[in-house]
C-alpha positions in Angstrom: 106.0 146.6 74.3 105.5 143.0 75.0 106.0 143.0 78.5 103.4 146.2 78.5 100.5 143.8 76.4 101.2 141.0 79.5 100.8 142.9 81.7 97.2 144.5 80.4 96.6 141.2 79.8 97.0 140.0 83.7 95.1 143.4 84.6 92.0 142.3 82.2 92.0 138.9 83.4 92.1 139.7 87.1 88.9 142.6 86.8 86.9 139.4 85.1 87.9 137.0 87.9 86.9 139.8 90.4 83.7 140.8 88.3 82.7 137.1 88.4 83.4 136.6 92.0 81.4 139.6 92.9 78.0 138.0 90.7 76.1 136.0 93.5 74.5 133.2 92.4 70.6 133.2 92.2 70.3 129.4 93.0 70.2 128.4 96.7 73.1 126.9 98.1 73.5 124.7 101.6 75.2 128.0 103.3 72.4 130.1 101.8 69.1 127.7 101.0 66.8 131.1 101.2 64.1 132.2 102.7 61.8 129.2 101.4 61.1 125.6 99.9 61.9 125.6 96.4 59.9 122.5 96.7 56.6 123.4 98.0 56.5 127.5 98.4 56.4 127.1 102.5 58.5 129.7 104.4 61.4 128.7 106.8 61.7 128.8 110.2 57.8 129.6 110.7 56.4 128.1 114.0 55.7 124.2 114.3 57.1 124.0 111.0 60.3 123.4 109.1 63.7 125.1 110.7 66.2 125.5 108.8 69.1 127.1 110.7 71.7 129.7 109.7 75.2 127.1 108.6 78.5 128.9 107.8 79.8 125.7 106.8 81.7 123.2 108.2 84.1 124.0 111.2 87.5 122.7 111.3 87.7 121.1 114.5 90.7 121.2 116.8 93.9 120.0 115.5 92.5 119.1 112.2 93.9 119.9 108.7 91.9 119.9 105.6 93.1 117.3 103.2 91.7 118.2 99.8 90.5 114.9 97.7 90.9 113.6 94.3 92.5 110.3 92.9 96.2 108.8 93.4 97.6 105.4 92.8 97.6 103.9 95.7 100.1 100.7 96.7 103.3 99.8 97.7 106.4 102.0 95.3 109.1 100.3 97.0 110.7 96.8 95.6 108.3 94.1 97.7 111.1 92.9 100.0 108.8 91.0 102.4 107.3 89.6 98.9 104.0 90.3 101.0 102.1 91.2 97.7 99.4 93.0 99.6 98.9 96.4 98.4 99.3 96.2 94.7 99.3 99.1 92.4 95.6 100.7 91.6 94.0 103.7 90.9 91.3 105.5 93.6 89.4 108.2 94.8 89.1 109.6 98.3 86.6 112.2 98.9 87.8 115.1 100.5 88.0 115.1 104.6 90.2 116.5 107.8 92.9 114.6 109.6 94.7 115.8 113.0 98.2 117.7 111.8 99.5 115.6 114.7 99.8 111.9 116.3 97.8 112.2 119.8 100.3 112.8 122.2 101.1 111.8 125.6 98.9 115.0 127.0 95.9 114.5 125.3 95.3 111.0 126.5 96.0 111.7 129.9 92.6 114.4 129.4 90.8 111.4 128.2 91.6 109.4 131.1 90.9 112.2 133.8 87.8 112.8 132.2 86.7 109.4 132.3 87.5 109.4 135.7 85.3 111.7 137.2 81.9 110.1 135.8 82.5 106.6 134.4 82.9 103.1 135.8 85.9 101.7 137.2 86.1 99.2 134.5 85.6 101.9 131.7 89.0 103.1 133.2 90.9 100.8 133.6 89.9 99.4 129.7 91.1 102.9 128.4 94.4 102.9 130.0 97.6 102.6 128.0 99.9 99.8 128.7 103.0 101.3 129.8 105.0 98.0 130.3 105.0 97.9 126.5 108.6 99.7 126.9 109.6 97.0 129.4 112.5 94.6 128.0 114.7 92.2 129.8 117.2 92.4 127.7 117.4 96.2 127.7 117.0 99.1 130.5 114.1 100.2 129.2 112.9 100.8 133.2 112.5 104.8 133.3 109.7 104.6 130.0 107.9 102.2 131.8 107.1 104.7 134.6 107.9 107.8 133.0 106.8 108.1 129.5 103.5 108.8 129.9 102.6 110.8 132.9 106.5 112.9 133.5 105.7 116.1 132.1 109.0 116.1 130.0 106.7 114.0 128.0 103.8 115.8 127.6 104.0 116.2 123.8 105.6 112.6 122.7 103.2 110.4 121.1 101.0 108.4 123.0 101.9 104.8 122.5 100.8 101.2 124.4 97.4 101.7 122.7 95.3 99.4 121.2 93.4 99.9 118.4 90.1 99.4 120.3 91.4 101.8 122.9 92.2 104.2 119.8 88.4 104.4 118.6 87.4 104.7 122.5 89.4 107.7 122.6 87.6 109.0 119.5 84.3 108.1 120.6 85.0 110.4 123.5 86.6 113.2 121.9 83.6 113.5 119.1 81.4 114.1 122.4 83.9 116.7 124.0 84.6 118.2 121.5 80.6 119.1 120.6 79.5 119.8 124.1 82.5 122.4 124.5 81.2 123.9 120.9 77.3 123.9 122.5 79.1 125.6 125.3 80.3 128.4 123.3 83.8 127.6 124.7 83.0 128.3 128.0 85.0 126.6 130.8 83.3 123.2 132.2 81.3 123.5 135.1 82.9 121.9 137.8 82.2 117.7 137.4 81.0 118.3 133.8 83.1 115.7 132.1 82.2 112.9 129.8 81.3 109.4 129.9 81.9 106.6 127.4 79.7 103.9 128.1 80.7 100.7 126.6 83.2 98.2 127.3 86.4 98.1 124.5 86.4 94.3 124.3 83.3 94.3 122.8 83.8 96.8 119.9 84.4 95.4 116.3 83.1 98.5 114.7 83.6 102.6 116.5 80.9 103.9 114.9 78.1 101.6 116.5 79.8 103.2 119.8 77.5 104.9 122.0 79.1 107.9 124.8 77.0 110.2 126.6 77.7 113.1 128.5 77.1 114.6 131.6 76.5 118.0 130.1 73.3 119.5 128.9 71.8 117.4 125.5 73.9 118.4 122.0 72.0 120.2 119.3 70.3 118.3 116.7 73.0 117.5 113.4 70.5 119.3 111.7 71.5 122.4 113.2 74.8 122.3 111.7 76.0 123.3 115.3 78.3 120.3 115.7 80.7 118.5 114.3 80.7 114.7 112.7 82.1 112.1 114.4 86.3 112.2 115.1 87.4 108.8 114.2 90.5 106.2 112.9 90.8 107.2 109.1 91.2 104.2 106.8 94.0 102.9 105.0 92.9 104.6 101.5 92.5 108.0 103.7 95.4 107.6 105.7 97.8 106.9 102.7 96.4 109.7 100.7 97.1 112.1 103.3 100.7 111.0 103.7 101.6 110.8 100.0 100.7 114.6 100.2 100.6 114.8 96.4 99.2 118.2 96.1 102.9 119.4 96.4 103.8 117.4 92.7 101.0 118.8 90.5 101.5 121.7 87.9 99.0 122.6 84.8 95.9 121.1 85.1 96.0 117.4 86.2 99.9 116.9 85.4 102.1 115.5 88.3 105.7 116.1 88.1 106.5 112.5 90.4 105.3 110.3 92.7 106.6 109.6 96.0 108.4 106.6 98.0 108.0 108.7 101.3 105.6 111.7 102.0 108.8 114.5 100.6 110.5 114.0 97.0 113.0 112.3 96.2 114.4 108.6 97.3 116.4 110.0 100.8 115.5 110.3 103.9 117.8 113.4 104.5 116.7 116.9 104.0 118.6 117.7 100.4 117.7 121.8 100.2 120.7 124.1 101.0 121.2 125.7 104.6 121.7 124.8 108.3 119.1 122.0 108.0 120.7 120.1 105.2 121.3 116.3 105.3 119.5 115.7 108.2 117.0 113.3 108.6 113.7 114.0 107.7 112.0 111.3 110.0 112.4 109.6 113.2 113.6 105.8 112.4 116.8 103.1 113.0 118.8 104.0 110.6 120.6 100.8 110.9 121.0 97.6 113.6 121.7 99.1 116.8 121.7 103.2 115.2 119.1 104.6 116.4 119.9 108.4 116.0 123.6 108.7 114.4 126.1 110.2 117.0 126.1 112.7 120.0 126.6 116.1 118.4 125.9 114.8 114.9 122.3 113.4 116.0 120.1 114.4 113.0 117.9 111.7 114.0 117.1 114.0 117.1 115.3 110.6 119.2 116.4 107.5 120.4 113.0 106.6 120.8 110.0 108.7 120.5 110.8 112.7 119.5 107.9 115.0 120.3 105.1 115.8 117.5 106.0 118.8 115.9 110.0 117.6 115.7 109.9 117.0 112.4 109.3 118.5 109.0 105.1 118.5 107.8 104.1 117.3 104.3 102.9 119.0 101.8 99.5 118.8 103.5 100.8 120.0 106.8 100.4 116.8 108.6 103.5 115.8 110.7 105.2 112.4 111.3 103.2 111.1 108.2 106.5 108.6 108.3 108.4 107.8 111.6 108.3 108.4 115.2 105.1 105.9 115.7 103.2 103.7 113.4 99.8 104.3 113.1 96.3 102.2 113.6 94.1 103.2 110.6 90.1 101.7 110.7 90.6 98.8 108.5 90.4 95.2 109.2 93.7 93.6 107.6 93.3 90.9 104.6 96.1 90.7 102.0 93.7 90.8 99.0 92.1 94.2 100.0 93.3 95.9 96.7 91.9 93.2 94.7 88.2 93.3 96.6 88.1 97.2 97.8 85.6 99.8 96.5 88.0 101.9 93.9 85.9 105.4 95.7 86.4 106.0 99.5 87.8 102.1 99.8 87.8 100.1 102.7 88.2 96.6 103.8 85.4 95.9 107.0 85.5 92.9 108.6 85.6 89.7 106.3 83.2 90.8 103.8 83.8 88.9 100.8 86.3 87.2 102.3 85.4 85.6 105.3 88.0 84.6 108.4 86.8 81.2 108.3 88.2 80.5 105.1 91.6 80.9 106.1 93.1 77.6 108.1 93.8 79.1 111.7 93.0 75.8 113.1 95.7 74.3 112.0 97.9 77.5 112.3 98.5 78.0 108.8 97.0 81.2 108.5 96.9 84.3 111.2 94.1 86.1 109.4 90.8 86.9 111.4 88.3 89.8 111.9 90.0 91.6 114.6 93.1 92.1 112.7 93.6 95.8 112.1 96.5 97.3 109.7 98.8 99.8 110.9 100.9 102.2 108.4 104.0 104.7 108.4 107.0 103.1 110.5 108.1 104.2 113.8 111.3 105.0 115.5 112.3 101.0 115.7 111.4 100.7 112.3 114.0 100.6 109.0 113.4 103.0 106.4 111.6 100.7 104.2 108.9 100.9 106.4 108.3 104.9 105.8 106.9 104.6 102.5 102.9 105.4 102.9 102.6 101.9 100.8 103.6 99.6 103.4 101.4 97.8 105.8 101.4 95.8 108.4 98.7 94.2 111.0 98.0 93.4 114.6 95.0 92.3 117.0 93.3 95.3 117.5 93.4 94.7 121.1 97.5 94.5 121.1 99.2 97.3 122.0 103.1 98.1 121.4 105.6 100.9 122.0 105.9 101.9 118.2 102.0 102.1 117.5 100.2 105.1 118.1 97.4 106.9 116.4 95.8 110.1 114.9 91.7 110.9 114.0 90.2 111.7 111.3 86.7 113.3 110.1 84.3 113.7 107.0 84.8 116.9 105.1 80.7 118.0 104.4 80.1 120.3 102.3 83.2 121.2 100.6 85.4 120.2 98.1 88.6 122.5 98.2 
């Protein structure tokens, strides 16, 4: 009898959630805004006067993964071993927004670079290009990455790497604009020559979004039309650890969370600890120890010496892959170690030296490395210890410094939505 009551129970509650979902709402919405102004009375999309286009919504663009927002303690979890003190403990809010399920591999940049080939200036090329002798090493036969590792096609999907943070946002700057002109095209192929230029020299950047990149193809639509996307960029620290900590996978009833993580998976090891074929090995791509880089041949859970392709490795909870190993990443932010002190607690970031200016710091003298084109770089990389995995962590180059451990993903605003 009381298994029959829960069950009528489920049945009435699931014809209200459908009655309800059927009910449209009477109000306009930004999908369905109506037929006129609730402002003024004046019609749509009459001629010579206001248009207001048809918008499904927002359009995942390729290789992007919604990443739901809401609050999280962000900061180092692990014991502060290199007593850095920089990313204390505190409590924020990121608004919700996409990141690529991937690191840009080796493939994708090599599109950028042909595209920029065809129609930009030699000097726009030769900027954009990686720096492949970041593998070189006297000391270590390194020889085969140098002229391999980004063009053989065994490579194709291994993260892109010798890329500097300016060369990073370049990338994005271009890919905002092929991405849109391929949407305006309704996916058709590109006319032969159509590419895309990025008109700017790196060196000059401090901030991607003042970029400018035109294209040889026909004029965008308007971003009224809702017919393109926003901008693909570097997400910031806040975004970027968010996305890794992947807390979604903890919650239960209401606002509860069960734990929170060291790494982006439960638990305090690095090893896969469900039951099966898959169990104990590695769930990142990282030196294990000095001079283990991948445990033994036949027993190689690690899977890489170096770099493993993209998708090697289990996703988070938010299905975003390599969230901790295989390559660091760059993320937007200039680097200062009081950013949690001085940071926005909604959508932080830390821009240039506002509030705390690079001439305060004594780099005459050399006491102090700390200047505006310092960017951070999160997540560890396959030279990296385990410490380095936790989403907390951070470290900083010069943005125009590239290394063999750094790559990068993009991000983009989520409009419109919150789940």
């Amino acid at each position: 009898m009381i298994q029959k009551y829960h069950l009528q129970r489920a049945a009435y509650v699931l014809l209200a959630m459908a009655a309800l979902a059927s009910c449209k709402s009477k109000h306009p919405t930004s999908v369905q805004p109506g037929k006129k102004s609730t402002a003024t009375g004046i019609a749509y999309n009459q001629k010579d006067g206001f248009q207001v286009k048809k918008f499904a919504g927002q359009k995942a663009g390729p290789n992007l993964v919604f990443i739901e927002g809401g609050r999280f303690t962000m900061g180092a979890l692990e014991e502060d071993v290199m007593n850095s003190r920089d990313n204390r403990e505190r409590t924020v809010s990121i608004q919700s927004f996409y990141m690529d399920e991937t690191e840009m591999a080796n493939v994708h940049y090599l599109e950028y670079l042909n595209a920029i080939t065809r129609d930009s200036s030699e000097e726009v090329v030769k900027a954009a290009l990686p720096d492949t002798t970041v593998w070189a090493n006297p000391m270590s036969f390194n020889d085969s990455y140098v002229t391999q590792y980004m063009r053989y096609p065994a490579f194709r999907y291994y993260p892109v790497v010798g890329v500097s943070w300016v060369q990073a946002s370049d990338y994005a700057v271009w890919r905002s604009n092929a991405v849109n002109n391929e949407m305006a095209k309704g996916g058709a192929p590109k006319k032969k020559g159509g590419g895309f230029s990025l008109k700017r020299k790196s060196k000059a950047v401090e901030e991607p979004a003042l970029a400018e990149a035109t294209s040889a193809a026909p004029a965008k639509p308007s971003l009224e039309s809702g017919m393109i996307l926003p901008d693909y960029r570097l997400p910031t620290e806040a975004e970027w650890e968010y996305a890794a900590k992947a807390l979604i996978g903890t919650q239960y009833m209401d606002e509860n969370q069960i734990n929170q993580r060291i790494y982006p998976w439960d638990g305090s090891s690095v090893r896969n600890p469900k039951k099966g074929r898959k169990q104990g090995q590695m769930l990142a791509n990282f030196k294990r120890g000095r001079g283990d880089y991948a445990g033994i041949a036949g027993r190689s859970n690690d899977g890489a010496i170096i770099t493993a392709e993209i998708y090697a490795y289990p996703a988070n909870d938010f299905g975003l892959y390599n969230m901790a190993g295989n390559v660091n990443e760059w993320v937007y932010d200039v680097y200062r170690p009081l950013s949690y002190q001085d940071v926005n607690d909604l959508n932080p970031i830390r821009r240039n030296g506002y509030m705390d200016d690079a001439k305060t710091y004594d780099t005459k003298n050399k006491q102090s490395l700390i200047d505006d084109k310092l960017r951070v770089y999160k997540g560890g990389s396959w030279n990296d210890v385990a410490y380095w995995l936790s989403p907390g962590t951070r470290r900083f180059l010069d943005q125009d410094s590239a290394t063999a451990m750094i790559g990068f993903r993009c991000a983009m605003i989520g409009v419109g939505r919150n789940k």
